[in-house]
Wavefront OBJ file of the C-alpha trace (Angstrom):
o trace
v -7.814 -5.219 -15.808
v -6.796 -5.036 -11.862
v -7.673 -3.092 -9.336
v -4.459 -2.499 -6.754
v -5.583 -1.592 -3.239
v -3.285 -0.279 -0.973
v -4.089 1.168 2.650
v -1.309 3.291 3.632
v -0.195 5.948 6.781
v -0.363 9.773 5.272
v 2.809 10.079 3.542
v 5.075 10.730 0.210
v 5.674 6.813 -1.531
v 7.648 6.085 -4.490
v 6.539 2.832 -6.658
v 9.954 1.778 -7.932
v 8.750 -0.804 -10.244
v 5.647 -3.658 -11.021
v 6.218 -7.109 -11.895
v 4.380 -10.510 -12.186
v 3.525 -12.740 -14.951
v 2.254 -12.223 -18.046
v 0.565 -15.035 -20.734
v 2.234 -15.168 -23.538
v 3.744 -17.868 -25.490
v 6.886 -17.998 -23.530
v 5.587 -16.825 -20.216
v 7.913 -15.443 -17.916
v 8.080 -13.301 -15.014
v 8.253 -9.156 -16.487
v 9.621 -5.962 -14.456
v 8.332 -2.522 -15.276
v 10.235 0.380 -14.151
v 7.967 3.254 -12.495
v 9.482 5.815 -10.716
v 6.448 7.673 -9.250
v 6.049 9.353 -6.598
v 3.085 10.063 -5.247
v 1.663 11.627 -1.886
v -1.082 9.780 0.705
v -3.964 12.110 1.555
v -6.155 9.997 3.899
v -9.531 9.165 2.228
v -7.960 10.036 -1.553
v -8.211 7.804 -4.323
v -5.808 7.640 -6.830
v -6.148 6.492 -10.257
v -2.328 5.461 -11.745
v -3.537 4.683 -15.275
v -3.892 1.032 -17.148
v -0.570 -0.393 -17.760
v 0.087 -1.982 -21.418
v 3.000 -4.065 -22.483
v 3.611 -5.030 -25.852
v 5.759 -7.860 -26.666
v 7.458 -7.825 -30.116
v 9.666 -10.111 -31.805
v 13.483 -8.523 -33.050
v 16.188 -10.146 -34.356
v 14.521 -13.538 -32.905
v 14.417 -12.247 -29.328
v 11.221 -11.265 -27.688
v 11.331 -7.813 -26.272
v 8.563 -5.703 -24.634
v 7.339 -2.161 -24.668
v 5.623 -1.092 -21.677
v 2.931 2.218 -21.880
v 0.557 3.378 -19.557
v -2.493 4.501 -20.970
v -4.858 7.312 -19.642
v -8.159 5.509 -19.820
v -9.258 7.571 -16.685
v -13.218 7.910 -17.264
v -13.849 4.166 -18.642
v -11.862 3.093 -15.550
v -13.642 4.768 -13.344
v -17.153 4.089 -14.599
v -15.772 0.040 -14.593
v -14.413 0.524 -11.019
v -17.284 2.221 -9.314
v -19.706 -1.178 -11.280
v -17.742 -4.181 -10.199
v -17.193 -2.387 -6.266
v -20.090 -0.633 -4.923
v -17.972 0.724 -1.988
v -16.751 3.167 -4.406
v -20.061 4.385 -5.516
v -19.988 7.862 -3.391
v -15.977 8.242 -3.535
v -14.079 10.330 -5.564
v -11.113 9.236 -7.492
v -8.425 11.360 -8.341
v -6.062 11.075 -11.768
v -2.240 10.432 -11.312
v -1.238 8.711 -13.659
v 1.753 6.515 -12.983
v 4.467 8.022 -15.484
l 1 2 3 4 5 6 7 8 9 10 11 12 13 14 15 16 17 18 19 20 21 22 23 24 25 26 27 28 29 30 31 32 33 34 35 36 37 38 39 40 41 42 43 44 45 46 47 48 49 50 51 52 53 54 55 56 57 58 59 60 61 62 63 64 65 66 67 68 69 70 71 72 73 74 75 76 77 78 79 80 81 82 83 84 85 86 87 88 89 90 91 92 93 94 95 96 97
């Protein structure tokens, strides 16, 4: 699990996509289309949900499905143990689609 920390100007943002590596047995470099747009309220927390890709075997080619899960209150509870700064902050759900 990862924690992405961002410190932006008040605005409206779009995430277009995520990549980066993932282990697997033929590792390789993996881009996930987003498409969210989301607004920057200065001293808001947003939570964009835990992102899952499944990789599958078809036809001898390795393809991947890519979710994200809604895991909102055991996130939170994780977040707010391994970084005591968020302790008295509030985290809001908007969950990356």
């Amino acid at each position: 699990m990862f924690l992405f920390s961002l410190k932006l100007p008040r605005g409206t943002y779009k995430i277009m996509f995520l990549n980066g590596m993932f282990r697997t047995l033929f590792a390789g470099e993996y881009f996930v289309g987003a498409n969210k747009i989301f607004d920057v309220i200065p001293g808001q927390i947003n939570y964009g949900g835990r992102l899952r890709i499944d990789f599958l075997r078809s036809s001898g080619q390795q393809i991947y499905e890519t979710k994200v899960e809604d895991r909102f209150d055991e996130d939170q509870s994780r977040f707010k143990n391994d970084f005591p700064a968020l302790q008295n902050r509030a985290i809001v759900k908007d969950l990356i689609y």
